[in-house]
C-alpha positions in Angstrom: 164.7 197.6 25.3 160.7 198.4 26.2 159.6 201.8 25.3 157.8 203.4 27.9 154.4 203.5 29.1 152.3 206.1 27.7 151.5 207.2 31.6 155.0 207.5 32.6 156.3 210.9 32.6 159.7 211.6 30.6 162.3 213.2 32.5 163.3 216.3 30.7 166.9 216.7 29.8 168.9 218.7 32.0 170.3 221.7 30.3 174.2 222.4 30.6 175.2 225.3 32.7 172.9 225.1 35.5 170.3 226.0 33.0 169.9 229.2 31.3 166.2 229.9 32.2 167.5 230.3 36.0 168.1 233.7 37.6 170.9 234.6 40.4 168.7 235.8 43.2 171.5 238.0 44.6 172.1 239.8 41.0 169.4 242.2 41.4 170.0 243.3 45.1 173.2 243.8 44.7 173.0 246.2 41.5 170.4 248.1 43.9 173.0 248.4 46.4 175.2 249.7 44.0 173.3 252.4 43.0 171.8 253.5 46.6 175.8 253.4 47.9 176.8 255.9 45.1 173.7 257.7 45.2 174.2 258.1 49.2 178.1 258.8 48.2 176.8 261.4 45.5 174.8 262.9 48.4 177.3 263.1 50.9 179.8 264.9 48.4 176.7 267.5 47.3 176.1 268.4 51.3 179.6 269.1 51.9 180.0 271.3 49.1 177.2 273.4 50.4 178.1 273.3 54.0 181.7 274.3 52.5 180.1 277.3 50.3 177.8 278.4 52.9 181.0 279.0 55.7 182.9 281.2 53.1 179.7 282.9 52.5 178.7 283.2 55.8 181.2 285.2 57.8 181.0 288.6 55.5 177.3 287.9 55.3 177.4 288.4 59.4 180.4 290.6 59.4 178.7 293.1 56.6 174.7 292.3 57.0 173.8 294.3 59.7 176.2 297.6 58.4 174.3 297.5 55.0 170.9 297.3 57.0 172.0 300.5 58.4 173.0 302.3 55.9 169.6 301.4 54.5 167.6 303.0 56.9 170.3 306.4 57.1 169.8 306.7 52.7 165.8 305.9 53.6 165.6 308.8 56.3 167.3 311.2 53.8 165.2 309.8 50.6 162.3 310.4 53.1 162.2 313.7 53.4 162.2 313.8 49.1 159.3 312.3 48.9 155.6 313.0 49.6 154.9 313.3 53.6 150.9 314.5 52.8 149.1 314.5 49.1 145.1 316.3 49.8 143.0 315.1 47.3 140.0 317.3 46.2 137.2 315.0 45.3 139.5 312.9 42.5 142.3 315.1 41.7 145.4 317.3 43.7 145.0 320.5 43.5 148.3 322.9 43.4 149.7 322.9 46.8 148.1 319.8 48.0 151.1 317.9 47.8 154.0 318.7 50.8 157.4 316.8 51.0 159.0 315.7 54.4 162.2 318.0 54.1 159.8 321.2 53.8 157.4 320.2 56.9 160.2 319.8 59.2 163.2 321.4 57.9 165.4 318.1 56.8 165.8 317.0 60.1 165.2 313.8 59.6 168.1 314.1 57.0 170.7 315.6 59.1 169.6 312.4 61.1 170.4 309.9 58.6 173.5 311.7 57.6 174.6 311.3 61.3 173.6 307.7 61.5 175.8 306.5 58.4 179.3 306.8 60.0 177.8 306.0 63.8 176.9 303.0 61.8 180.2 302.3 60.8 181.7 302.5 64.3 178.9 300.1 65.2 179.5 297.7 63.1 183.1 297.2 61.9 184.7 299.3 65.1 182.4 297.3 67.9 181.8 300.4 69.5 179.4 300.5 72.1 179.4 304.2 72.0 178.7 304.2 68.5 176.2 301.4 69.0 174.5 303.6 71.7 174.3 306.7 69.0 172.4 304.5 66.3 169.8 303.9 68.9 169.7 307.7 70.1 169.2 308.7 66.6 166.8 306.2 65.6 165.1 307.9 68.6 165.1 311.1 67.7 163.5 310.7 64.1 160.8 308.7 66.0 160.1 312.1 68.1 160.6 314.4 65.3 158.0 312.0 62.9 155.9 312.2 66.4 155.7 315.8 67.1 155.6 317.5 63.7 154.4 315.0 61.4 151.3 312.6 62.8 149.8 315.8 64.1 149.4 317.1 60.6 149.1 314.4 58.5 145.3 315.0 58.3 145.4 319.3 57.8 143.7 320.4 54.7 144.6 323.8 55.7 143.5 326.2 53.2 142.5 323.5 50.5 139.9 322.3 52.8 138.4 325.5 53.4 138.1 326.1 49.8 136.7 322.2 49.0 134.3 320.6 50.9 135.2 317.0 49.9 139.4 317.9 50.4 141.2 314.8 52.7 144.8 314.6 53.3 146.5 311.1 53.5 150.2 310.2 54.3 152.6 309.8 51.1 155.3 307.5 50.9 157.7 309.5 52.5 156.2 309.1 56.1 155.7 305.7 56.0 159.5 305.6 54.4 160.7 307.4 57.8 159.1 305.4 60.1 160.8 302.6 58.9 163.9 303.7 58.8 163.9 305.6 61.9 162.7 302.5 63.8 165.4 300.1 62.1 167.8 302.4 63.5 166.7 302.4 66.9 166.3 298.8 66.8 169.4 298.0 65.0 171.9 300.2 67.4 170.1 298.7 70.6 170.9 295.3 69.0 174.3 295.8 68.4 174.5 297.8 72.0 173.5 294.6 73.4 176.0 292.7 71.5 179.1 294.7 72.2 177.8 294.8 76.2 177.5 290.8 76.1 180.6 290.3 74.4 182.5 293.0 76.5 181.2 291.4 79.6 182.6 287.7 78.2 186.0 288.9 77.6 186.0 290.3 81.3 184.9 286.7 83.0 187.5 285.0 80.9 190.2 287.9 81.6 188.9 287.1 85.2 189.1 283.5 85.1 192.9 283.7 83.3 193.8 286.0 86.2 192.8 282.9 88.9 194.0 280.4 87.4 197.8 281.9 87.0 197.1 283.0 90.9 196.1 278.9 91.8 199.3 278.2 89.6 201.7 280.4 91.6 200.0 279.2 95.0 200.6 275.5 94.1 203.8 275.5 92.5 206.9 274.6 95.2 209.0 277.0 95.9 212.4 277.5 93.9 215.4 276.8 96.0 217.7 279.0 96.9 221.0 279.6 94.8 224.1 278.3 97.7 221.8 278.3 100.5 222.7 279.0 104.1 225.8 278.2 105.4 226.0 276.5 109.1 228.6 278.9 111.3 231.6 276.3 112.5 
C-alpha cells in the first residue's frame, strides 16, 4: 500500500459519541427557561400573598381609619388649649407673664369642643349617622370661629409687656397652630363622612326603588291563577 502524499490532507478520526467537543444548542435555552418559568411562578405566588395580606388588612384599615383620624383631632383640640397659644419675647428672653396657654384665653372652649366631637365621632363612623356626621362638621366649625374671634385678634398683644419693653413681640405657640388643625380636620372629616352616608343612603333608596318595580313588572306579567271549581253553566 502507497503512503500518502505529503500534500494530501489526513482525515481526522471521528471520535465515538458524536464527539465530545460538540455542545447541545437547545441545553442552554432550555435551563434559561427553567429558571425564568420558576422565577415568574415564584412571582406569581409573592403577588398573591400580598394582594391576600393587603384584603385582611384593608377592611379595618377603612372601617377604623377615619374614627382614629377623629379622635386625633378631638385629643389635639383638648391638648390645644395646654399648650402655648402666645409666648412675648423681650429682646432674647420671656419675661414672667409673657407666656399665655389656649384654655386661659378662651375659657377651654375649644376643649369642651373636642370632648363633644369624640363620641359624635363615634356615631359617624361605626353608627353611619348622618346626624352624627353633620355634628362633627358643626363642631369643627365652631372651633374655627372661636380660634377666629378670640384668638387671631390677639395673637400679636404685648399688652403690658410691650409697654414696659420697647423691643417685646408676641408670636403664636404651638397650641394655636395645634387647634387649627384639629378644628379643621373635624370640619373636613364630618362633611366627608356627611357626604358619604348621603350618597350611600341615596343608593339604598334607587335600589329599594328599583326592587319595588321590578316585583310590580313581575305581578303585571305573570298570568293569572285560575280559579278553584270555576263557574258552573245553569242547566
Amino acid at each position: 500500500m502507497l503512503p500518502p502524499m505529503s500534500g494530501e490532507d489526513t482525515p481526522a478520526p471521528a471520535s465515538e459519541g458524536g464527539g465530545s467537543g460538540e455542545r447541545d444548542p437547545d441545553g442552554g435555552d432550555s435551563a434559561g427557561a427553567r429558571l425564568r418559568a420558576a422565577a415568574s411562578v415564584a412571582g406569581a405566588r409573592a403577588w398573591t400573598a400580598a394582594r391576600a395580606a393587603g384584603a385582611r388588612v384593608r377592611p379595618p384599615l377603612v372601617r377604623y381609619g377615619p374614627l382614629v383620624v377623629l379622635w386625633l383631632a378631638g385629643a389635639g383640640l383638648i391638648l390645644s388649649e395646654f399648650l402655648t397659644y402666645r409666648e412675648i419675647v423681650a429682646v432674647t428672653v420671656v419675661p414672667e407673664g409673657g407666656i399665655t396657654k389656649g384654655g386661659a384665653h378662651h375659657g377651654y372652649a375649644l376643649a369642651l369642643l373636642g370632648l363633644a366631637s369624640l363620641p359624635m365621632a363615634f356615631g359617624a363612623v361605626i353608627g353611619r349617622s348622618r346626624p352624627a356626621s353633620a355634628a362633627v362638621a358643626v363642631l369643627g366649625a365652631l372651633a374655627l370661629v372661636i380660634i377666629a374671634v378670640f384668638d387671631v385678634p390677639s395673637l400679636d398683644d404685648t399688652g403690658l409687656i410691650g409697654r414696659t419693653y420697647d423691643l417685646a413681640e408676641a408670636n403664636p405657640g404651638t397650641g394655636f397652630w395645634v387647634s387649627i388643625v384639629c378644628a379643621a380636620v373635624l370640619l373636613v372629616g364630618g362633611l366627608l363622612l356627611l357626604r358619604s352616608r348621603v350618597s350611600s343612603a341615596r343608593e339604598e333608596s334607587e335600589a329599594r326603588r328599583s326592587r319595588r318595580r321590578a316585583r310590580r313588572a313581575a305581578e303585571i306579567e305573570a298570568p293569572p291563577d285560575p280559579e278553584p271549581g270555576g263557574p258552573t253553566r245553569p242547566r
